[in-house]
N, C-alpha and C positions, 0 to 999 in steps of 0.2 A: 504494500500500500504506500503510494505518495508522501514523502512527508508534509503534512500543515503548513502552512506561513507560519503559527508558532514554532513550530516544531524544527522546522530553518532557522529561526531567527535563533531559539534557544543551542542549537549547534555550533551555527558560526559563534553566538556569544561565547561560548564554553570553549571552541579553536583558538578565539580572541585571546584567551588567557595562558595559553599557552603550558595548557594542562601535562605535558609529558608524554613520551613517548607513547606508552601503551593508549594513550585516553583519544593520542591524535589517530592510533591507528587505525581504534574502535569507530570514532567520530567518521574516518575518512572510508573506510567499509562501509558503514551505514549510509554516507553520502552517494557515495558509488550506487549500490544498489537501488537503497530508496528513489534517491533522484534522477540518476541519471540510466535506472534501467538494466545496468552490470548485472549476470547473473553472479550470484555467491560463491557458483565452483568456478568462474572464471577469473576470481582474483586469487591470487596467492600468494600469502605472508609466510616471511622469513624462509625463501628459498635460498638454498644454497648454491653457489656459481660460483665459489673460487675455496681452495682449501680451508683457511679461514674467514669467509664473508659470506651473509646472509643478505638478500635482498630484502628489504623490508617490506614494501608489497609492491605486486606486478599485474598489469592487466592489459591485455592487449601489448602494446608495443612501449608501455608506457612502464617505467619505472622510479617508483616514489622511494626517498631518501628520510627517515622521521629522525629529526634530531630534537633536543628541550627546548635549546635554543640558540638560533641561527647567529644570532650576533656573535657568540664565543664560534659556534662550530660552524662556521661556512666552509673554510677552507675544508676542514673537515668531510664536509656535504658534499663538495667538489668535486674534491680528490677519490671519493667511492664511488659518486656516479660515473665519472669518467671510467674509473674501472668496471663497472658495469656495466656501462654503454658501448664500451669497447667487447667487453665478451658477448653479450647478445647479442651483436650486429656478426662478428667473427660467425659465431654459431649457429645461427639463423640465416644469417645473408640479408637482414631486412632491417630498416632503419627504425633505430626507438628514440625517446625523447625522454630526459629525467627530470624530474622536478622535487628539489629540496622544500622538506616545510616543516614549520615546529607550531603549525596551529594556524600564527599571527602571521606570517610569511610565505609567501608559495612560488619559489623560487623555479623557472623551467631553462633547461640544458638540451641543448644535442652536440653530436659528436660532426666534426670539419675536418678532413685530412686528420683526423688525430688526436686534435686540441680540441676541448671541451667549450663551446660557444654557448653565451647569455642568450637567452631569447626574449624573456620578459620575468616582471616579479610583480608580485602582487599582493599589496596589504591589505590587509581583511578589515573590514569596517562592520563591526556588527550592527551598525544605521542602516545598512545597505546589505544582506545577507548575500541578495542575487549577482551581485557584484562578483562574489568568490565563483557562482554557479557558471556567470557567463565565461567568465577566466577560465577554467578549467573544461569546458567544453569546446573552448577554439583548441586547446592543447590536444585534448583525448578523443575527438571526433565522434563521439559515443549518440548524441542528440542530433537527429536528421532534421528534425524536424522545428527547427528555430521559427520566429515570427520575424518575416521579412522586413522591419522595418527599423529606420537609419539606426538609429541608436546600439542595435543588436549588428547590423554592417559595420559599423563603425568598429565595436566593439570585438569585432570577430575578425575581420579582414583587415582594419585600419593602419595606420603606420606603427600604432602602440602594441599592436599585437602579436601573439605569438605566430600566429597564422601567416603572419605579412615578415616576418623576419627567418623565419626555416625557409619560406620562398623565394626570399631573396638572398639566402643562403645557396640555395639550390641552382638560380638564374645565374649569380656570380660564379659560381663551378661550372654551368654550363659557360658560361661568356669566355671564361680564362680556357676553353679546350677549344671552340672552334670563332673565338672572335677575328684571330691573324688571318684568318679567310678569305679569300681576295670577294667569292659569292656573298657570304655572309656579310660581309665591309657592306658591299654595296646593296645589299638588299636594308641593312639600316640607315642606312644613307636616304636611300629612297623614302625609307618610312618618316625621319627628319624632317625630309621634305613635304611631304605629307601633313605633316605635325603643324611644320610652319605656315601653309596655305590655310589650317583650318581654325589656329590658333592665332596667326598674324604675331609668329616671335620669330624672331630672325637666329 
């Protein structure tokens, strides 16, 4: 069953304080499912991926980092998800995205050539519960079914978003393999031009 508007508000309030490990991981289960639909046996906590490391939970391509608090243990956050970003993409062949959080914080990662890239962060306002919902559904792609208007575009596609930064993540690796292209040159060349006649900038 759905969670309530109280029942959200009361969560993200509870995320807000940054209740500890176990409390975020309960809270972020329950969110999963409740809200966005996850079934229960498709999340998995405290998987094991490397001799000594546990993922703390995994769902789809998505892997979440719970720490108390992000302000001491970021690097910390970091430096695990990159290593788990790294073995899941090895082992699978398929790209995943990490996101550190200790409640108040929800910190999202992917993996570039190597090196662990910022994508966005997001601080949880418990005035605004749906705030965390919309964040985290541009991340985990889990909700098809959005309400097409600006605010939710904005918020999903926009410059600030994580959606819009993995993409152009993605656009700049493609640009750096085939932009010396003498076709490719002129075919944005053309588009330029294009731009300029309909935009009138030179």
């Amino acid at each position: 069953m759905p969670l309530s508007e109280t029942q959200l508000e009361e969560l993200v309030r509870h995320l807000y304080q940054r209740p500890g490990h176990d409390s975020v991981k309960s809270e972020l289960h329950r969110l999963l499912v409740d809200h966005f639909g996850a079934a229960a046996a498709e999340i998995v906590h405290e998987q094991r991926i490397e001799a000594r490391s546990r993922v703390d939970t995994l769902l789809g391509n998505t892997v979440f980092e719970i720490k108390r608090d992000l302000r001491q243990e970021d690097a910390d956050a970091r430096d695990q998800l990159a290593r788990y970003l790294e073995n899941r993409e090895r082992v699978t062949g398929e790209q995943f995205c990490g996101i550190a959080t200790d409640g108040r914080t929800f910190a999202a990662y992917e993996l570039r050539d190597g090196d662990l890239v910022h994508l966005h962060t997001h601080a949880v306002n418990p005035a605004r519960p749906h705030d965390l919902t919309i964040c985290l559904e541009g991340i985990l792609s889990l909700s098809p079914n959005l309400p097409p208007d600006p605010l939710t575009v904005i918020s999903e596609l926009g410059r600030d978003s994580a959606a819009y930064t993995r993409a152009q993540g993605v656009l700049a690796a493609a640009w750096a393999r085939v932009g010396a292209r003498p076709d490719v040159k002129l075919k944005r060349d053309l588009w330029n031009q294009h731009l300029q006649l309909v935009y009138g900038v030179d």
